[in-house]
gemmi code that builds the backbone of each chain (N, CA, C; Angstrom):
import gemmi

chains = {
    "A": [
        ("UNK", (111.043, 91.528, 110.978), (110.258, 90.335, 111.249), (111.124, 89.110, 111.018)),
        ("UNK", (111.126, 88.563, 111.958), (112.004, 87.425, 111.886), (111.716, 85.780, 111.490)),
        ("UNK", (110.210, 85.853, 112.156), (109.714, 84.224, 112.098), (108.448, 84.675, 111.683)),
        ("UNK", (107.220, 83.533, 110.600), (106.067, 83.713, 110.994), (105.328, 83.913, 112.174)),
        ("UNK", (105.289, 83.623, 112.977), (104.644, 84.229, 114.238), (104.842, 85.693, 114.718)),
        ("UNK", (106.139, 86.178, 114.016), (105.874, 87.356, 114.799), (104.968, 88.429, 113.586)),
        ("UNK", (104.671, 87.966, 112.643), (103.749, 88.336, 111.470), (102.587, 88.589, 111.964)),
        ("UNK", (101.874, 87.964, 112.762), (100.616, 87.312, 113.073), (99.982, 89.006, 113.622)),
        ("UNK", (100.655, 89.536, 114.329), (99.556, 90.875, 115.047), (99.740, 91.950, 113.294)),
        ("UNK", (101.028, 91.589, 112.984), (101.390, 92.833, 111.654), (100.138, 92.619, 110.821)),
        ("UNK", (99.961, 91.675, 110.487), (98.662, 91.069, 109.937), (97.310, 91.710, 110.508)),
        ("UNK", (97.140, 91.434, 111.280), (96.105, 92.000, 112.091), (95.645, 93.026, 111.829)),
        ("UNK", (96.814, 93.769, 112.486), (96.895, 95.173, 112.051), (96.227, 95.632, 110.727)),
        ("UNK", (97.092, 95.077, 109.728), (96.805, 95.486, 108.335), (95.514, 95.022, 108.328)),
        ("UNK", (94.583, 93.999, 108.616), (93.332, 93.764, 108.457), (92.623, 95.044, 108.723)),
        ("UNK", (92.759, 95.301, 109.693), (91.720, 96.626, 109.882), (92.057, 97.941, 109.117)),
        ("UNK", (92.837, 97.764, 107.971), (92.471, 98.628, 107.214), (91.465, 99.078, 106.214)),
        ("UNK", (90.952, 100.187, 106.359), (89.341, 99.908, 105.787), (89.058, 99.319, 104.681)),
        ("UNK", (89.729, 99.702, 103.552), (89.540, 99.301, 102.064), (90.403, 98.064, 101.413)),
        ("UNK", (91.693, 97.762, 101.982), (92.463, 96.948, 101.414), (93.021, 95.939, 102.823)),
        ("UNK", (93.319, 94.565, 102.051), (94.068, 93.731, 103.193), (95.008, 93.150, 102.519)),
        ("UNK", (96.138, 92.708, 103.186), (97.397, 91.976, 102.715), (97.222, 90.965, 103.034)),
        ("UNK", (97.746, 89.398, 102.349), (97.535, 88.537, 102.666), (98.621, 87.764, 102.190)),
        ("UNK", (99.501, 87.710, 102.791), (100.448, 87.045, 102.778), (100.602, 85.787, 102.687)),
        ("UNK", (101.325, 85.009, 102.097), (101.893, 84.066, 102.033), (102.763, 83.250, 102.449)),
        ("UNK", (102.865, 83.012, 103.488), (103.620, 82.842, 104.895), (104.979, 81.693, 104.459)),
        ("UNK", (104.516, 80.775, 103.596), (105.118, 79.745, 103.231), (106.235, 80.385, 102.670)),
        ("UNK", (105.956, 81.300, 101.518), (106.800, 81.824, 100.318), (107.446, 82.624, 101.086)),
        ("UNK", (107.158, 83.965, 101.914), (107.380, 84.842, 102.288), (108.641, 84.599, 103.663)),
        ("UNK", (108.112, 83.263, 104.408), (109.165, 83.330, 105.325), (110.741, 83.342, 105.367)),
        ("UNK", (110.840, 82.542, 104.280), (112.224, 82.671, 103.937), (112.998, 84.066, 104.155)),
        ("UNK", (112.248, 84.765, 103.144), (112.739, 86.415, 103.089), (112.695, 87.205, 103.967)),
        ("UNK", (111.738, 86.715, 105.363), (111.966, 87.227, 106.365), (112.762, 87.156, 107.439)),
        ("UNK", (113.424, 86.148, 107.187), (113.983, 85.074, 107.848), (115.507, 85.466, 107.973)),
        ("UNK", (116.001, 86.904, 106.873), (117.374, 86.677, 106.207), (117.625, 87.662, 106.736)),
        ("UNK", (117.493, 88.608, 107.773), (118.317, 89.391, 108.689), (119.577, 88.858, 109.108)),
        ("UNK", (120.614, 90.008, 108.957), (122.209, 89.468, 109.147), (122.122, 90.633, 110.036)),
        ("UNK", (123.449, 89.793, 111.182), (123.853, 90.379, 112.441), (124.145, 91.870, 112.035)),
        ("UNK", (123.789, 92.960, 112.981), (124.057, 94.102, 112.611), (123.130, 95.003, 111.471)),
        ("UNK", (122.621, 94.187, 111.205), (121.505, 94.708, 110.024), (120.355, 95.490, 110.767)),
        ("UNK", (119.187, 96.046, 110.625), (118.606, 96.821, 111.633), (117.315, 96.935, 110.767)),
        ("UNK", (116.011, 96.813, 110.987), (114.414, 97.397, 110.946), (113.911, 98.182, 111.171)),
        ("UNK", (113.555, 99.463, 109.959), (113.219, 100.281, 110.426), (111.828, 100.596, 110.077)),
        ("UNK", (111.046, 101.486, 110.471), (110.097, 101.814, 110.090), (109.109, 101.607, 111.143)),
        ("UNK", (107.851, 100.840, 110.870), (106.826, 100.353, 111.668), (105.885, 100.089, 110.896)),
        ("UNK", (104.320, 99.291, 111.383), (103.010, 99.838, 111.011), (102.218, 100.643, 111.416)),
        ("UNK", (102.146, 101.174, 110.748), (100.796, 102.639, 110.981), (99.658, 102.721, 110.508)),
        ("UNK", (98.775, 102.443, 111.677), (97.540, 102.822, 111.057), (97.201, 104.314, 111.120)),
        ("UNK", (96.239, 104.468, 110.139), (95.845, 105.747, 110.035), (94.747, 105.638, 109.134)),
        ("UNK", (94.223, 106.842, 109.024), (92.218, 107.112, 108.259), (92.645, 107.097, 107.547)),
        ("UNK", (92.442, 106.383, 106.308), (91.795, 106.446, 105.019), (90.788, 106.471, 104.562)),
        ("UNK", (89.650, 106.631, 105.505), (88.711, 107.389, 104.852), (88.267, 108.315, 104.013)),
        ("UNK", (89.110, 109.015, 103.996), (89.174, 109.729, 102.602), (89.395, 109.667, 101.451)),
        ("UNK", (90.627, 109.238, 101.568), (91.285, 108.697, 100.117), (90.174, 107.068, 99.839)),
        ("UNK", (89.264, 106.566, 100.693), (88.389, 105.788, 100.264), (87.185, 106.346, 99.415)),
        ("UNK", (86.934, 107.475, 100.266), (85.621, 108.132, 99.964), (86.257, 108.729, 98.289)),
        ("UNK", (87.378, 109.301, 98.334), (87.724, 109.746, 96.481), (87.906, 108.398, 95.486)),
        ("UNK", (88.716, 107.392, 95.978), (88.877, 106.080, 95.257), (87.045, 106.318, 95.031)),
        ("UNK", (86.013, 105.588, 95.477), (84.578, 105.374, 95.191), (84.342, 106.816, 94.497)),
        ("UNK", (84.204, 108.002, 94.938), (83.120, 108.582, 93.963), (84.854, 108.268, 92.255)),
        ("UNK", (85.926, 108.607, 92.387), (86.259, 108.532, 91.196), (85.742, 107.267, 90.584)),
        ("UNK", (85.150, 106.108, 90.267), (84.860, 104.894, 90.666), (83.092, 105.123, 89.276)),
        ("UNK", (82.265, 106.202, 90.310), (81.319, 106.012, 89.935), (81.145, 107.208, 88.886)),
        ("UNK", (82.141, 107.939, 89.380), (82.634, 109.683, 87.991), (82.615, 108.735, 86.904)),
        ("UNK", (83.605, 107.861, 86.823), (84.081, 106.917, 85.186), (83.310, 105.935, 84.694)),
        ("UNK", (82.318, 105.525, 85.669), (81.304, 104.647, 85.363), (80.119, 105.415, 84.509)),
        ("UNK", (79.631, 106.495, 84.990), (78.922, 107.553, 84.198), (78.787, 107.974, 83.028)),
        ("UNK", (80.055, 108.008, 82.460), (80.484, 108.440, 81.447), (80.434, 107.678, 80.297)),
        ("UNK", (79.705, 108.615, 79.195), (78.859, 108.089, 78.073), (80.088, 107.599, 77.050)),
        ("UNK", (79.570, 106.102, 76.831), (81.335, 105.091, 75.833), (80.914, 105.740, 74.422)),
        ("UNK", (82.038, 105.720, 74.431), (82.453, 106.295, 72.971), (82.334, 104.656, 71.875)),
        ("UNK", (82.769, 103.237, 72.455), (82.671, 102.242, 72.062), (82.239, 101.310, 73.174)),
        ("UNK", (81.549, 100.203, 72.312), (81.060, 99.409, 73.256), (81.136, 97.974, 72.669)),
        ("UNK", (81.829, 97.037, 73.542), (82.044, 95.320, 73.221), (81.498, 94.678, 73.965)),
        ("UNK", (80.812, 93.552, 73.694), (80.545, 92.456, 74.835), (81.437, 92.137, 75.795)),
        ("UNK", (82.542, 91.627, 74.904), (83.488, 91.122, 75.716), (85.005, 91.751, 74.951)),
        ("UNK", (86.156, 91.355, 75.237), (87.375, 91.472, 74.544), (87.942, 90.072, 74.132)),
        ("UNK", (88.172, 90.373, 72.919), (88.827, 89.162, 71.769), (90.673, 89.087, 71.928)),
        ("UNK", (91.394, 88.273, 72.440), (92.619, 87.897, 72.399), (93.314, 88.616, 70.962)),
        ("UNK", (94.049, 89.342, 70.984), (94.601, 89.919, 69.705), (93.937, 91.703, 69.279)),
        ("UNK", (93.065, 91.605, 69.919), (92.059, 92.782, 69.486), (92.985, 94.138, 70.107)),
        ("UNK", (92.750, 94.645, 68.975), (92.962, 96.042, 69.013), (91.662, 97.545, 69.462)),
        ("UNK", (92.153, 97.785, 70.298), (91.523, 99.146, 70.204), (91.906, 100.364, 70.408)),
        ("UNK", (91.152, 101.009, 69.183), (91.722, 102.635, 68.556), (91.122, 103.666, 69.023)),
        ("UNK", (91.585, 104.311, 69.499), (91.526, 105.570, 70.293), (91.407, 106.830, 69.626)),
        ("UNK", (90.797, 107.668, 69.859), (91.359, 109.034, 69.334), (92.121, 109.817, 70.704)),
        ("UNK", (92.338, 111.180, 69.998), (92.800, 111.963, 70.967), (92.183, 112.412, 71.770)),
        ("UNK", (92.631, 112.535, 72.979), (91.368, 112.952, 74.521), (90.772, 111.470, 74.796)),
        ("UNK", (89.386, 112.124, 75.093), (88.907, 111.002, 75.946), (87.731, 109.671, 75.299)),
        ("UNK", (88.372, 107.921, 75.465), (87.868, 107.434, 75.105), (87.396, 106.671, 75.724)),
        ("UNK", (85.907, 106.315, 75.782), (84.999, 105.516, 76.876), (84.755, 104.198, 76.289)),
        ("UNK", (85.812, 102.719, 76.951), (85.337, 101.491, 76.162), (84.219, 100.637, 77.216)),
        ("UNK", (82.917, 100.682, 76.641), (82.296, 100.349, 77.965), (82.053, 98.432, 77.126)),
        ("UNK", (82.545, 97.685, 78.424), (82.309, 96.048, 77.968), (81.106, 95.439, 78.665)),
        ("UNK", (80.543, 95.275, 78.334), (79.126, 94.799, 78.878), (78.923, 93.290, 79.761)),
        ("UNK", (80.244, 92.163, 79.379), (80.287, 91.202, 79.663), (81.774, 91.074, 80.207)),
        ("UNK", (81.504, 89.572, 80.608), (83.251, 89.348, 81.386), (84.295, 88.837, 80.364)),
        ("UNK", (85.128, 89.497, 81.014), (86.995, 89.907, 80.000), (87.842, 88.648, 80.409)),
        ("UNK", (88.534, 87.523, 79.277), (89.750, 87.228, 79.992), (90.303, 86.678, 79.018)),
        ("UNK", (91.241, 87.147, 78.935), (92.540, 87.332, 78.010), (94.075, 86.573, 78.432)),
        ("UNK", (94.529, 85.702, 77.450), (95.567, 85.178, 77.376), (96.539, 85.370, 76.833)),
        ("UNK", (96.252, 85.781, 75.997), (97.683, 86.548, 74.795), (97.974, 87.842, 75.128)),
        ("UNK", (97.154, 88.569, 74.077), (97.252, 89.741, 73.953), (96.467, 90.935, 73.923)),
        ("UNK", (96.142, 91.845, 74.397), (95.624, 93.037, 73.900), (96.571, 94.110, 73.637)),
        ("UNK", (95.973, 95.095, 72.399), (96.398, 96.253, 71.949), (95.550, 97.810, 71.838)),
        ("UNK", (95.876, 98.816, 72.231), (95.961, 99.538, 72.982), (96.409, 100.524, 72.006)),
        ("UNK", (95.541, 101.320, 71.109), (96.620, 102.416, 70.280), (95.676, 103.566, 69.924)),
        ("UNK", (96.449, 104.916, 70.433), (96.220, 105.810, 70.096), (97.490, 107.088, 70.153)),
        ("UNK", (96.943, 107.758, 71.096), (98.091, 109.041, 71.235), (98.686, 109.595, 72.356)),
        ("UNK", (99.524, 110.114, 72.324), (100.088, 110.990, 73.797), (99.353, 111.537, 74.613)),
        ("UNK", (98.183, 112.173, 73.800), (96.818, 112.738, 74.466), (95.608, 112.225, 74.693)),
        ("UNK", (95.682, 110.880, 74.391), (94.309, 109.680, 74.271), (94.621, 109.266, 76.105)),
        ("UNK", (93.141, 109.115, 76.618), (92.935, 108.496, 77.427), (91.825, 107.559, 77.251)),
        ("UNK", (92.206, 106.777, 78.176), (91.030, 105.503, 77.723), (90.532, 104.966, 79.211)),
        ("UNK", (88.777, 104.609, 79.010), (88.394, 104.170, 80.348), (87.477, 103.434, 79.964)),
        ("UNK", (88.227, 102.448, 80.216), (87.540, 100.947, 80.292), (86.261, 101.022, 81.309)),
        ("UNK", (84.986, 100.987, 80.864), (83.838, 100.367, 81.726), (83.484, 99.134, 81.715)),
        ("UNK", (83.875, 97.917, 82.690), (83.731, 96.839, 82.530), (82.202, 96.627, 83.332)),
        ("UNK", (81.531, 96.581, 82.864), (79.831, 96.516, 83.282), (79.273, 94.910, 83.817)),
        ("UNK", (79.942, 93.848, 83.491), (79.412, 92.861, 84.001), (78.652, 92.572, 84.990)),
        ("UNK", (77.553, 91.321, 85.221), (77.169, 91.263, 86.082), (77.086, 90.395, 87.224)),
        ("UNK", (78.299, 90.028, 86.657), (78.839, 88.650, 87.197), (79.620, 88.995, 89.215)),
        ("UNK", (78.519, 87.959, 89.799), (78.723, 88.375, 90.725), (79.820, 88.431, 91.829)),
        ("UNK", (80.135, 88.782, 92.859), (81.050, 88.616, 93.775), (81.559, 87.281, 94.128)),
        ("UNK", (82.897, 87.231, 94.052), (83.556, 86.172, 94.443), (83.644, 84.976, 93.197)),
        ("UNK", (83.619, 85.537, 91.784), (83.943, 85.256, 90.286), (84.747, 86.626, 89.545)),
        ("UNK", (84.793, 86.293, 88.269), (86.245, 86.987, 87.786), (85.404, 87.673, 86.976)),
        ("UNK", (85.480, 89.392, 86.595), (84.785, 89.660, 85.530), (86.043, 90.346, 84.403)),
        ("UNK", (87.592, 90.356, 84.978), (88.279, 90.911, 84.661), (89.592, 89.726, 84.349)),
        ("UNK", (90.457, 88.450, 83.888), (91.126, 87.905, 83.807), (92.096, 88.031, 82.891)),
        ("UNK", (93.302, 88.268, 83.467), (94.563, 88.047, 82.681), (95.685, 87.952, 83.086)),
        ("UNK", (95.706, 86.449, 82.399), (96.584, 85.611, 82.697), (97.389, 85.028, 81.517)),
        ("UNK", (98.041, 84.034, 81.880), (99.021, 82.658, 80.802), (98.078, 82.324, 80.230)),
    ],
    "B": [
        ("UNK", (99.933, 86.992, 79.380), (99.009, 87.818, 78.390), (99.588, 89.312, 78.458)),
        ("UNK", (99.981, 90.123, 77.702), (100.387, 91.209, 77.494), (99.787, 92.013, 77.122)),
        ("UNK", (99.905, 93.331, 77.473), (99.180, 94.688, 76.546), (100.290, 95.136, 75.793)),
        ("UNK", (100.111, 95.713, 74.348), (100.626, 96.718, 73.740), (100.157, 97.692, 73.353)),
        ("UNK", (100.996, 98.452, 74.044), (100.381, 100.541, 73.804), (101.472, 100.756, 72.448)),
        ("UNK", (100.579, 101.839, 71.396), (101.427, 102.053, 70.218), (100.730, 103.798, 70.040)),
        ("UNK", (101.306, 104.405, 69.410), (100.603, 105.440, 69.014), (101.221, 106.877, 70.457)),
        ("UNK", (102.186, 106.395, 71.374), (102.403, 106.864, 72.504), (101.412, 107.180, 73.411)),
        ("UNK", (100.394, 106.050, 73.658), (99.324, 105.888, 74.581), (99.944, 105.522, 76.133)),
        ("UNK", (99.675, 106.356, 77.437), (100.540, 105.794, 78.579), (99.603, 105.305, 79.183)),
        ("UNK", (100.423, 104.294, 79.948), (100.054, 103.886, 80.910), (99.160, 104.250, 82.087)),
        ("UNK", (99.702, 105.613, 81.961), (98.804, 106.164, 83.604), (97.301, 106.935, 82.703)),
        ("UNK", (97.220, 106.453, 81.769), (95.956, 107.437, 80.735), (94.909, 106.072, 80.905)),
        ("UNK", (95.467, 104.864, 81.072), (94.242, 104.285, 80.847), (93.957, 103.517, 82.508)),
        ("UNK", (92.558, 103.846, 82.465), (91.701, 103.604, 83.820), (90.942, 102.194, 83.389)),
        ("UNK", (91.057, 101.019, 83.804), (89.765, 100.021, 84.142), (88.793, 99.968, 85.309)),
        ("UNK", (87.759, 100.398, 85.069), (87.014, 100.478, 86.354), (85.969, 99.703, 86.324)),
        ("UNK", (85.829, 99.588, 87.748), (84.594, 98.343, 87.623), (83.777, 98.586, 88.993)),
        ("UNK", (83.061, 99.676, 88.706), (82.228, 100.475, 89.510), (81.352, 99.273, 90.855)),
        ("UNK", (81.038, 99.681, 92.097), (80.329, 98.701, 92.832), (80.385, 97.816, 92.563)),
        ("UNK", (79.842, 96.780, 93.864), (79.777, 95.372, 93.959), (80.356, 94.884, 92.709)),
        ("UNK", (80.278, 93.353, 92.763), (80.300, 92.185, 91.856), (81.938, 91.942, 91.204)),
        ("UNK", (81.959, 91.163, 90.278), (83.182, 90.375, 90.165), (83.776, 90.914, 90.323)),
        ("UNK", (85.531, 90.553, 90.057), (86.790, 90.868, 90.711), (87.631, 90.851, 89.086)),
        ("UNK", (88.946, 91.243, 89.151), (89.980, 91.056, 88.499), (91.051, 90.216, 89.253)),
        ("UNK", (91.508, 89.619, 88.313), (92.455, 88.468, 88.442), (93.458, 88.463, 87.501)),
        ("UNK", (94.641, 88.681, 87.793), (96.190, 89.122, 86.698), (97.008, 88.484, 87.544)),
        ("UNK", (97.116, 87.010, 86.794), (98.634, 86.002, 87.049), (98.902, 85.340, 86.209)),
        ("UNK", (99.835, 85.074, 86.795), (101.114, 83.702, 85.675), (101.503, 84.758, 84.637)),
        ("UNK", (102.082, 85.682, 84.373), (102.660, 86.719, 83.831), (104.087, 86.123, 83.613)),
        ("UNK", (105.086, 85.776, 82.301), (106.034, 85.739, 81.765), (106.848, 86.657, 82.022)),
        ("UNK", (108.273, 86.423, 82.089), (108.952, 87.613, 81.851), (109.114, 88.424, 80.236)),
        ("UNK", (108.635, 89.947, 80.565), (108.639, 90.954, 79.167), (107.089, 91.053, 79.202)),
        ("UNK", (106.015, 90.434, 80.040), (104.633, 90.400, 79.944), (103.914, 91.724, 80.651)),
        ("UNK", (103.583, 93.023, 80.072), (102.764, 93.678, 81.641), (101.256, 94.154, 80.811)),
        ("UNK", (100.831, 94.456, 81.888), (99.474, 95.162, 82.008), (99.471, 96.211, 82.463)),
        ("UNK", (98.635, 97.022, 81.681), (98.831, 98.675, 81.837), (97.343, 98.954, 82.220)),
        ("UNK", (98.113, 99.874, 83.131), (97.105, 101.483, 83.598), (96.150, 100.550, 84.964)),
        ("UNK", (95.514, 101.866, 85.393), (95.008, 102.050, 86.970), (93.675, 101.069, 87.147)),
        ("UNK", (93.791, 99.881, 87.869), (92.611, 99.115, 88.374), (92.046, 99.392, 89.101)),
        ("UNK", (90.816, 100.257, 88.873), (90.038, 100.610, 90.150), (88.773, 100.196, 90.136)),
        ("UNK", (88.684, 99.028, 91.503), (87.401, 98.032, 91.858), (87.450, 98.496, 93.083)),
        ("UNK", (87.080, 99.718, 93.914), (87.352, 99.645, 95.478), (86.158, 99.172, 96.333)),
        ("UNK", (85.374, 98.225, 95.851), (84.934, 97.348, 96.391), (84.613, 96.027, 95.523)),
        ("UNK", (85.938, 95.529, 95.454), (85.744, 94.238, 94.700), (87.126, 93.381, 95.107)),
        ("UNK", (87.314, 92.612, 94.399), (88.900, 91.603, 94.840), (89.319, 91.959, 93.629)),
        ("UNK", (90.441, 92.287, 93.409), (92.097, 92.216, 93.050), (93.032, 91.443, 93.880)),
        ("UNK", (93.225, 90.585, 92.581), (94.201, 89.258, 92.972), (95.019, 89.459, 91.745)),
        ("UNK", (96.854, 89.762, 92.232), (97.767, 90.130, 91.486), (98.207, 88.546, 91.849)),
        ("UNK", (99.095, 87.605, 91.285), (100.129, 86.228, 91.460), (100.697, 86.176, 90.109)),
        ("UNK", (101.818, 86.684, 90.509), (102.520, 87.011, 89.621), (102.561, 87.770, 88.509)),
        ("UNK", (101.847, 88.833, 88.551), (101.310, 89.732, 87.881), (102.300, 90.758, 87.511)),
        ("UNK", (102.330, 91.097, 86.237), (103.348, 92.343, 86.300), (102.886, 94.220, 85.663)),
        ("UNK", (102.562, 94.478, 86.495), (101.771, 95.967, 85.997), (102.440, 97.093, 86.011)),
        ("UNK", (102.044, 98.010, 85.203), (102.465, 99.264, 85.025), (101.512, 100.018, 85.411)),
        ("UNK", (101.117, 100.284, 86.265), (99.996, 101.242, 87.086), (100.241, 100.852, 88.359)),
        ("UNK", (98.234, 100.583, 88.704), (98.021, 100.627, 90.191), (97.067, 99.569, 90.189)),
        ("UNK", (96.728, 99.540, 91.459), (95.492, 98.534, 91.817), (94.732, 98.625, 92.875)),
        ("UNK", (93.540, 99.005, 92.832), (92.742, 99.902, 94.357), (91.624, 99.118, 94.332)),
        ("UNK", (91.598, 98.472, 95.396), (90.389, 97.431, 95.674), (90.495, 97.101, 97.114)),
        ("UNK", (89.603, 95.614, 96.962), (89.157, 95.108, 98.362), (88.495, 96.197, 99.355)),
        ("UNK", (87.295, 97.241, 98.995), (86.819, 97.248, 100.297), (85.183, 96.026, 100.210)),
        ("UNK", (84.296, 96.908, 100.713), (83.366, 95.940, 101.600), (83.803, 94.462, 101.323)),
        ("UNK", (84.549, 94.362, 102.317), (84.741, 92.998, 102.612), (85.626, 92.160, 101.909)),
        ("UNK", (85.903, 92.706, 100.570), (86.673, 91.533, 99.656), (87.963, 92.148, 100.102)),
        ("UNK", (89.092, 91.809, 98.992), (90.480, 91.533, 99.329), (91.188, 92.141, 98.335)),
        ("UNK", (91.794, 92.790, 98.792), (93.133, 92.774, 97.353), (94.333, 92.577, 97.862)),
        ("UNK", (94.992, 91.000, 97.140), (95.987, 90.453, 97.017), (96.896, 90.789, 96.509)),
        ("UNK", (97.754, 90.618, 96.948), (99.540, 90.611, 95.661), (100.060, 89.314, 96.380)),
        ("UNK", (100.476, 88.706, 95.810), (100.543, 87.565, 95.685), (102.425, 87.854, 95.475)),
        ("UNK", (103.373, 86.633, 95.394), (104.675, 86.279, 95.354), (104.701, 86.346, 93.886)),
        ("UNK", (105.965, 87.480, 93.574), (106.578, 87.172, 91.921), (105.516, 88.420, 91.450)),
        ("UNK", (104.691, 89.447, 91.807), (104.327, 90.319, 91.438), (104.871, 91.674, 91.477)),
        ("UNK", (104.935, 92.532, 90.161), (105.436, 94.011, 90.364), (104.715, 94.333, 90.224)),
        ("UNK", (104.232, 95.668, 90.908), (103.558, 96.809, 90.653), (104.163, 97.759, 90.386)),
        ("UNK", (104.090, 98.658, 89.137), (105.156, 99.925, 89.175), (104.182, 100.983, 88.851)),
        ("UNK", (104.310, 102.429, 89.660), (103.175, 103.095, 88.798), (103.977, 103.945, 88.168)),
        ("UNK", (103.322, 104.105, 86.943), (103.862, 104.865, 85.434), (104.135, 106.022, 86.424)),
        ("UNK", (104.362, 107.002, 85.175), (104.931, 108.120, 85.785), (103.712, 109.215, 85.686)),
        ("UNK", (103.833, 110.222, 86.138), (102.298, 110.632, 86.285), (102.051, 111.483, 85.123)),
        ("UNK", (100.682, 112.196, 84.388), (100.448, 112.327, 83.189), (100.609, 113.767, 83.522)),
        ("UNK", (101.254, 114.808, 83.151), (100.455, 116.032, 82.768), (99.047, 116.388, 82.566)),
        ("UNK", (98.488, 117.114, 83.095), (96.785, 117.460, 82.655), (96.839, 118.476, 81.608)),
        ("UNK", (96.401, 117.367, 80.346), (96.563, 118.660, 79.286), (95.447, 118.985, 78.651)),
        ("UNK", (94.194, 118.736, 79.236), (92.904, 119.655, 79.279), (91.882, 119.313, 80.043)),
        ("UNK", (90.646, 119.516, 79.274), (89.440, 119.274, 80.159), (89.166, 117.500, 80.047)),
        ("UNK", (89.946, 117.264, 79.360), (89.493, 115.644, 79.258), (89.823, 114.530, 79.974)),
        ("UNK", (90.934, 115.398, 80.402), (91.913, 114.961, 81.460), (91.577, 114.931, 82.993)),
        ("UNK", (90.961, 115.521, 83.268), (89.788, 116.515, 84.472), (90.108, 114.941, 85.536)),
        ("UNK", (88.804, 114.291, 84.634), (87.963, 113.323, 85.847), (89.123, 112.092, 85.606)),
        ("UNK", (90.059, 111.857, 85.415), (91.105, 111.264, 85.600), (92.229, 111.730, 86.470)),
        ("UNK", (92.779, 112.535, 86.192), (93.616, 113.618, 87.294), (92.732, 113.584, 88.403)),
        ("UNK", (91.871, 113.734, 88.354), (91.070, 114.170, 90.115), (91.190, 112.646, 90.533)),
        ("UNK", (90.937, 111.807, 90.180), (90.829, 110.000, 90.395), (91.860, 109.906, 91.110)),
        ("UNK", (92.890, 110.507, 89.872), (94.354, 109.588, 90.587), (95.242, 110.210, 91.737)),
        ("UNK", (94.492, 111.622, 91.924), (94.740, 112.152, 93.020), (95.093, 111.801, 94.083)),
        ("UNK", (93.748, 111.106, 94.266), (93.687, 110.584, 95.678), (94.314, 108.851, 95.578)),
        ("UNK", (94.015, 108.142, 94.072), (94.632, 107.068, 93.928), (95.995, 107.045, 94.134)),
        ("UNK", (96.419, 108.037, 94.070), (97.954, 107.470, 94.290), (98.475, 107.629, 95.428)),
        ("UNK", (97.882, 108.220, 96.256), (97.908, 107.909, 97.855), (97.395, 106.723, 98.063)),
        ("UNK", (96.432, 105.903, 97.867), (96.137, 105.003, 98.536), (97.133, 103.647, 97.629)),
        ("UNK", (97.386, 103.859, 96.548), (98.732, 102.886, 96.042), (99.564, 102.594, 96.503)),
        ("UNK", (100.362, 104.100, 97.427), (101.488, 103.753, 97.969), (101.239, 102.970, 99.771)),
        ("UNK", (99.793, 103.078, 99.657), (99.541, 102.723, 101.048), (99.697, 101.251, 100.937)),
        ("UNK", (98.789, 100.999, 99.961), (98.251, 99.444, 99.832), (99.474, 98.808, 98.575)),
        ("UNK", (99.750, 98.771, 97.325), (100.184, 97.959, 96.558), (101.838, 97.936, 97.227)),
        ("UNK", (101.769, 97.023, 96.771), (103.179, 95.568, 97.839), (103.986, 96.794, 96.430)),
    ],
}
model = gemmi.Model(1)
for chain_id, residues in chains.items():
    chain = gemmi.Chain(chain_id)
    for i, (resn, *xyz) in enumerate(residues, 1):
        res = gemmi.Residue()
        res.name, res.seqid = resn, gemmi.SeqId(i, " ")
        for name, pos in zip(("N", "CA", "C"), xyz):
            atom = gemmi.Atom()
            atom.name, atom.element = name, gemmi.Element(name[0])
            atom.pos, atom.b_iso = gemmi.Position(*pos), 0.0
            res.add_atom(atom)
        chain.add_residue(res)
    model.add_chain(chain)
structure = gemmi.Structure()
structure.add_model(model)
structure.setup_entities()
């Protein structure tokens, strides 16, 4: 890809992918597209193809982990806060919206898994998950 | 904002999920030495990475919303876990199919 414009159908393209879209940044991005040297060559392509499937497993895994009875439960998460795990499986279900600037900590074992249920009800097109500076 | 795993907790062990509709996750302005761990799965919500630096994945934007990566973002996914029992089950089956659609979608 050489210029923004010739982006414009690649784009496209990628829109009609069922579950996810790219959205580029045309400003930032052109530069880097821009830097093909003579003799240099593009390979590959875009491909569409079904993901319907791997959509249909993303969602039910989605609503498998949502199910699942928390082992702990917070409103929200506290900057600095720690949470302790045991071994196997640990369910942190948060009832409210998360956003964190510093730090969180994260401790258990080689064999600890942890699954965050962030339950909020905060609706579409707001943050129930933030972390940032 | 950073995570720290201690106790040899990985990365690919911990899942945030944020089942159907409604809000989104948002991970930017990330420092260098700053990441966020383990698998974001909203697949129908927005994920917006800008400058974000993660050690997992990120599976979102369907009905209708978006998932972004934004300029100055890594995505790396950990390395994958061994299944070392039944607890492990409904995570392994998740990331099954998640990590096909990672390499489809995350920049």
């Amino acid at each position: 890809m050489k210029n923004p414009k010739e982006m414009s159908p690649v784009i496209k393209r990628l829109s009609r992918l069922p579950l996810a879209r790219f959205d580029f940044d045309l400003t930032d991005s052109a530069a880097q597209v821009a830097t093909q040297t003579a003799g240099s060559a593009i390979n590959g392509g875009v491909h569409q193809i079904d993901l319907s499937g791997l959509v249909k497993d993303a969602r039910s895994a989605s609503t498998a982990a949502a199910a699942l009875a928390p082992t702990q439960t917070f409103s929200t998460l506290s900057e600095g806060q720690t949470i302790v795990g045991g071994a196997g499986l640990n369910v942190i279900r948060i009832t409210g919206d998360v956003t964190l600037k510093t730090s969180l900590n994260i401790t258990g074992s080689a064999s600890s898994t942890f699954v965050f249920q962030l339950r909020s009800s905060t609706a579409d097109g707001h943050d129930v998950l933030s972390l940032m500076a | 904002m950073t995570m720290n795993l201690s106790g040899g907790v990985l990365a690919d062990s911990i899942l945030w999920n944020l089942n159907g509709l409604g809000g989104g996750v948002d991970i930017q302005a990330m420092a260098e030495g700053q990441t966020v761990f383990g698998t974001f799965l909203a697949p129908d919500r927005d994920i917006l990475s800008d400058h974000g630096i993660v050690d997992g994945r990120l599976i979102g934007g369907g009905s209708g919303n978006l998932l972004n990566v934004h300029s100055g973002s890594e995505i790396t996914a950990p390395s994958t876990v061994p299944d070392g029992g039944s607890t492990l089950a409904l995570l392994g089956a998740a990331l099954l199919g998640l990590t096909g659609l990672k390499r489809r979608f995350a920049v």
